[in-house]
C-alpha positions as CSV (number, residue, x, y, z in Angstrom):
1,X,17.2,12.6,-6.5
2,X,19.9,10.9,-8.5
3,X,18.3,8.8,-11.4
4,X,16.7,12.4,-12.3
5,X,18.3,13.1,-15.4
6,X,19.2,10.2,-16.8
7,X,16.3,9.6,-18.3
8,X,15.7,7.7,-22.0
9,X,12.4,8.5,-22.9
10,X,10.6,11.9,-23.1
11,X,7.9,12.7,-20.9
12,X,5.0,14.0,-20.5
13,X,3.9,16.4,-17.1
14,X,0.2,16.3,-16.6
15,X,-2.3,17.9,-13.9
16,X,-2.0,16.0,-11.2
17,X,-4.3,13.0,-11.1
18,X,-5.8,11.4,-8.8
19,X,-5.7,7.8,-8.0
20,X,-6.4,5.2,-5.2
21,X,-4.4,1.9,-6.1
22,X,-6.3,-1.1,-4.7
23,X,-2.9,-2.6,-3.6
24,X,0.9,-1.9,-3.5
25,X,3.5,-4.7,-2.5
26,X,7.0,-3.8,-2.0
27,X,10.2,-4.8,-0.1
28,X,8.5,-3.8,3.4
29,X,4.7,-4.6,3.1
30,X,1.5,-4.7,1.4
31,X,-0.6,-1.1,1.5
32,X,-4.2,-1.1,0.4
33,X,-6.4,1.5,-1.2
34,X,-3.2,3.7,-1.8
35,X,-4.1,7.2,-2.7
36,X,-1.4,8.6,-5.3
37,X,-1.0,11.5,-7.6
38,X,0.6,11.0,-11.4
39,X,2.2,13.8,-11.3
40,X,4.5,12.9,-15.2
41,X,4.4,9.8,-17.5
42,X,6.9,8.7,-20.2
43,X,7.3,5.2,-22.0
44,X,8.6,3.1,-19.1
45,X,8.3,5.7,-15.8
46,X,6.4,7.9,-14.0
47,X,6.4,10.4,-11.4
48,X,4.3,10.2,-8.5
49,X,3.6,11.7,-5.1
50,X,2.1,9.3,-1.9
51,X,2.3,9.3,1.7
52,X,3.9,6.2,2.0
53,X,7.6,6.0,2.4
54,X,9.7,3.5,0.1
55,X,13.3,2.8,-0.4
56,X,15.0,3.7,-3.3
57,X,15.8,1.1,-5.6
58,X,12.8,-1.0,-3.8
59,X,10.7,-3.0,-6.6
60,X,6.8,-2.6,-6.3
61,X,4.0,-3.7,-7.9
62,X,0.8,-2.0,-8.5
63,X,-2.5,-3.6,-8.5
64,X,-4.5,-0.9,-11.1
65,X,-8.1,0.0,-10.3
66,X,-9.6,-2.0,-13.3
67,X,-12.4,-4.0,-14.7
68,X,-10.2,-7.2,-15.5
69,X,-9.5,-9.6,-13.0
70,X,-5.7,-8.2,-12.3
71,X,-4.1,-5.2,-13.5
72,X,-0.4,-5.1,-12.5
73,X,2.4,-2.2,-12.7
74,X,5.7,-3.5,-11.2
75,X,8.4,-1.0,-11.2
76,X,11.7,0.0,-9.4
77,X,12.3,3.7,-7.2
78,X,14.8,5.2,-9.1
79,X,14.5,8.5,-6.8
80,X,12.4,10.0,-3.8
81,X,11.9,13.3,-2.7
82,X,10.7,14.7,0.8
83,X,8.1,16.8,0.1
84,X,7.6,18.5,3.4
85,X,4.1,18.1,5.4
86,X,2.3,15.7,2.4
87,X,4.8,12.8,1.8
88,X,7.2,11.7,-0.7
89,X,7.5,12.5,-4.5
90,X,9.2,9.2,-6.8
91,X,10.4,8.4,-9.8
92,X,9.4,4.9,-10.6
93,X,11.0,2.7,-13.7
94,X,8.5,0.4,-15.4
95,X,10.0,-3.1,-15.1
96,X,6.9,-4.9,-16.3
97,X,3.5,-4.3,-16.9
98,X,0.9,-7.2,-17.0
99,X,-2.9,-7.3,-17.4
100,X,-4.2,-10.9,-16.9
């Protein structure tokens, strides 16, 4: 979990929500209709929880669920935990976010 306390920005913890992210790209593939859970937001991270497995330091992007034509989150793992029987937890670092 390194990357954990070095954090900039306060945050904010929230009920868990819900999402299903029409795409995520990263290092090793592209993953459709993602289902995650925010689990903590701040000014340039979150914290989320997903069944798919990435690499720390891996850079993804996030196609958002939107009424525009592309909504896009690209960010970098700073940490992942094993969350035993229901997938990973993650810090992500927001690197850039776009809406076209």
């Amino acid at each position: 979990m390194e990357g954990m306390e070095r954090r900039q920005y306060g945050r904010t913890e929230v009920d868990p929500i819900e999402m299903v992210i029409e795409e995520i790209e990263g290092f090793n593939g592209l993953y459709r209709d993602v289902a995650v859970f925010i689990e903590e937001v701040s000014l340039m991270g979150l914290r989320f929880h997903s069944a798919i497995e990435f690499d720390i330091n891996e850079v993804i992007t996030f196609k958002l669920p939107s009424l525009d034509i592309m909504s896009l989150i690209t960010g970098r793992i700073a940490w992942r935990r094993l969350v035993k029987d229901s997938g990973f937890q993650y810090g992500l670092e927001i690197i850039r976010e776009n809406s076209d």
